[in-house]
C-alpha positions as CSV (number, residue, x, y, z in Angstrom):
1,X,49.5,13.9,-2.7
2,X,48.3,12.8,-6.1
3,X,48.1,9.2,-4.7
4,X,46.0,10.0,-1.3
5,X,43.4,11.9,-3.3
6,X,42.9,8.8,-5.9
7,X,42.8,6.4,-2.7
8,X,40.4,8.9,-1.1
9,X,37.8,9.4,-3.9
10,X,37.9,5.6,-4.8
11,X,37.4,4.4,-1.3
12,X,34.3,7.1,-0.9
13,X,33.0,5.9,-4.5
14,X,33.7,2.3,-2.9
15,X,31.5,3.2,0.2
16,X,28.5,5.0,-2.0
17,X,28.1,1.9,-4.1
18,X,28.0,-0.2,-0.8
19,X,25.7,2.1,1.0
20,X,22.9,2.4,-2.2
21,X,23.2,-1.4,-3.1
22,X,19.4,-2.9,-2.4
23,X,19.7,-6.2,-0.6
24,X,15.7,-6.6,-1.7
25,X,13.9,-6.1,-4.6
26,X,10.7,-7.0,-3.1
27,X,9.4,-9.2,-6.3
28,X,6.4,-11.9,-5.8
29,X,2.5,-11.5,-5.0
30,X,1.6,-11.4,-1.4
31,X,0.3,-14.4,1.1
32,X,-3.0,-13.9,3.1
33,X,-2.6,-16.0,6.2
34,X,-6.2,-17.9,6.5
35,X,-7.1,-20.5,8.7
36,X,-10.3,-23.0,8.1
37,X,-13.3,-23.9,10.8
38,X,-13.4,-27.2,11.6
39,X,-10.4,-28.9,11.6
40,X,-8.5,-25.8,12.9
41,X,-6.0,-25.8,10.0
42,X,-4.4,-23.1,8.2
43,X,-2.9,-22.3,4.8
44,X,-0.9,-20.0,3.1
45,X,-3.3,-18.2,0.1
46,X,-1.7,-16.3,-2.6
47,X,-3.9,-13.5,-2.8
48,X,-4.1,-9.9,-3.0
49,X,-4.0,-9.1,0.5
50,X,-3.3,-6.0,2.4
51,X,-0.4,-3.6,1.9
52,X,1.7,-1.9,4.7
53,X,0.6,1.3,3.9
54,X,-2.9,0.1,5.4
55,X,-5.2,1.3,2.3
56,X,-7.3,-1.4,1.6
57,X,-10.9,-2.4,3.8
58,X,-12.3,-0.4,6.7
59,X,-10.0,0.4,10.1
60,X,-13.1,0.3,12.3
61,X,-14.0,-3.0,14.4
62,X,-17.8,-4.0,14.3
63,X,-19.4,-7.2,12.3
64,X,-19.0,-7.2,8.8
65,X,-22.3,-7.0,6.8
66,X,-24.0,-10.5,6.7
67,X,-22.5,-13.6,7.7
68,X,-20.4,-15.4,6.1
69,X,-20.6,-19.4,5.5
70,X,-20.6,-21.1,8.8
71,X,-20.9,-17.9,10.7
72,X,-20.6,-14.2,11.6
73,X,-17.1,-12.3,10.2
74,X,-16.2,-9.8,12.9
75,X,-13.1,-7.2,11.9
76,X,-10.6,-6.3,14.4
77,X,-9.1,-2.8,14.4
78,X,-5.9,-1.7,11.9
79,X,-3.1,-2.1,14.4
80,X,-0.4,0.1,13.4
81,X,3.2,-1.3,13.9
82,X,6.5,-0.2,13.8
83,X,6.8,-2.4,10.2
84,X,3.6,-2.0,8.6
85,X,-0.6,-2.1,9.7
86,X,-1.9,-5.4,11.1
87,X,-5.6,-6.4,10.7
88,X,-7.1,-9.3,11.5
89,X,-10.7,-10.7,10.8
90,X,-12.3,-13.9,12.9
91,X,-15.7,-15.6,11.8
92,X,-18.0,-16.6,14.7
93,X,-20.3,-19.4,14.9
94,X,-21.9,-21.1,18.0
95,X,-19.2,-18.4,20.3
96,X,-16.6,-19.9,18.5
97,X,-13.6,-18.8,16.6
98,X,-14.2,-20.8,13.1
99,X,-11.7,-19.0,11.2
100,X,-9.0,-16.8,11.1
101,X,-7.9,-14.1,8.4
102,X,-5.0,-11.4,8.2
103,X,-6.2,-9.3,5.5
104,X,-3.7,-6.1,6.4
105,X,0.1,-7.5,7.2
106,X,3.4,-5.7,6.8
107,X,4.6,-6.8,3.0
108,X,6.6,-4.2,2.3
109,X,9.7,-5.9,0.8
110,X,10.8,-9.5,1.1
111,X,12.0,-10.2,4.9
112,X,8.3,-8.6,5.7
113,X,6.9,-11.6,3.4
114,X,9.1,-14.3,4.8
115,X,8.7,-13.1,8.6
116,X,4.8,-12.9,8.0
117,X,4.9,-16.2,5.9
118,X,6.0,-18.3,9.0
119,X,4.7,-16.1,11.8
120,X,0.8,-15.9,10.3
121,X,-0.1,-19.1,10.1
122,X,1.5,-20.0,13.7
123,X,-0.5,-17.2,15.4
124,X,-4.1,-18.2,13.7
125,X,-3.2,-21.7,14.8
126,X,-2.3,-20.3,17.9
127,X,-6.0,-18.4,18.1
128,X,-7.9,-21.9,17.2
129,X,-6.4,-23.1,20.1
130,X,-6.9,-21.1,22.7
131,X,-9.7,-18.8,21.6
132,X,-9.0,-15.9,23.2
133,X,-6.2,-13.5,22.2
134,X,-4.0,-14.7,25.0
135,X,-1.9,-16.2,22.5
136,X,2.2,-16.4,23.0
137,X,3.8,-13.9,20.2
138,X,6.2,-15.3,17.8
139,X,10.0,-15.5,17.9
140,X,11.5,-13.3,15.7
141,X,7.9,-11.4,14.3
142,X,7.5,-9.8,17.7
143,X,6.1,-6.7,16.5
144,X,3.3,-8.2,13.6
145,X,2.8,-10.5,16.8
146,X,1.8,-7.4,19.3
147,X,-0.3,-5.8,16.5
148,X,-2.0,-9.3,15.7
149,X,-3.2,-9.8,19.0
150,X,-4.2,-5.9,19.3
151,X,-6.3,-6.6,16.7
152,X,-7.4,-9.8,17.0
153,X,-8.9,-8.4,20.5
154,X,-10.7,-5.8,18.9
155,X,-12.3,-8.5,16.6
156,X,-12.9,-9.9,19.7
157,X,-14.6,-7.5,21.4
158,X,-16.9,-6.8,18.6
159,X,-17.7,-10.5,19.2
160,X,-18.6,-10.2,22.5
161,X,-16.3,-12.7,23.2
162,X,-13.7,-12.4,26.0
């Protein structure tokens, strides 16, 4: 009886440890997906951009104050996702998308980081292109993708563009 108790309380300690152990410790700044007018390219920024919890800038859509170089900044809606709020920003010059930011992106821990790391960039690309928010989503970042595109026609639609 001894035995089976000892066996019983280790294999519960055994399946504690398992159950608490963090697989991600979340270290590192986050990337702002951006993408440049002109030659349609995009980059990976290290700046302080948003935060899941969807604190930072304003959740409204409408043109930002001013105009930016080259252009007119409109902001798109905060999408809220299952993972984390989604935001994105589009400058405007001539009725054309110049540029492409994603302020507010899930970042919550480090698969959030490398999801959005790959995903971002692909879907600004993706907006250049086509310049509308009939984009494809991305593989495997289906859910950023759905709030990127909410978002993205908000921006849109404060644009006045269809």
């Amino acid at each position: 009886m001894r035995r089976i108790t000892i066996w019983l309380l280790s294999t519960l300690a055994g399946l504690v440890l398992l159950f608490s152990y963090r697989t991600s410790l979340g270290a590192g700044s986050p990337a702002t997906a951006t993408a440049a007018g002109g030659g349609g390219t995009t980059g990976n920024g290290a700046t302080t951009g948003g935060n899941s919890s969807g604190s930072s800038g304003s959740t409204g859509s409408g043109a930002n104050p001013g105009a930016t170089v080259g252009g007119t900044a409109y902001q798109g809606s905060v999408a809220a996702t299952r993972w984390g709020d989604v935001q994105v920003t589009i400058t405007v010059a001539d009725g054309k998308i110049t540029a492409v930011n994603v302020p507010v992106y899930p970042n919550g821990n480090g698969r959030d980081r490398q999801i959005n790391a790959r995903a971002l960039p692909i879907l600004t690309r993706e907006t250049l292109t086509a310049q509308s928010a009939r984009i494809d989503t991305v593989s495997g970042a289906t859910v950023t993708s759905d709030g990127y595109i909410e978002s993205l026609q908000a921006a849109l639609d404060a644009a006045h563009l269809s």
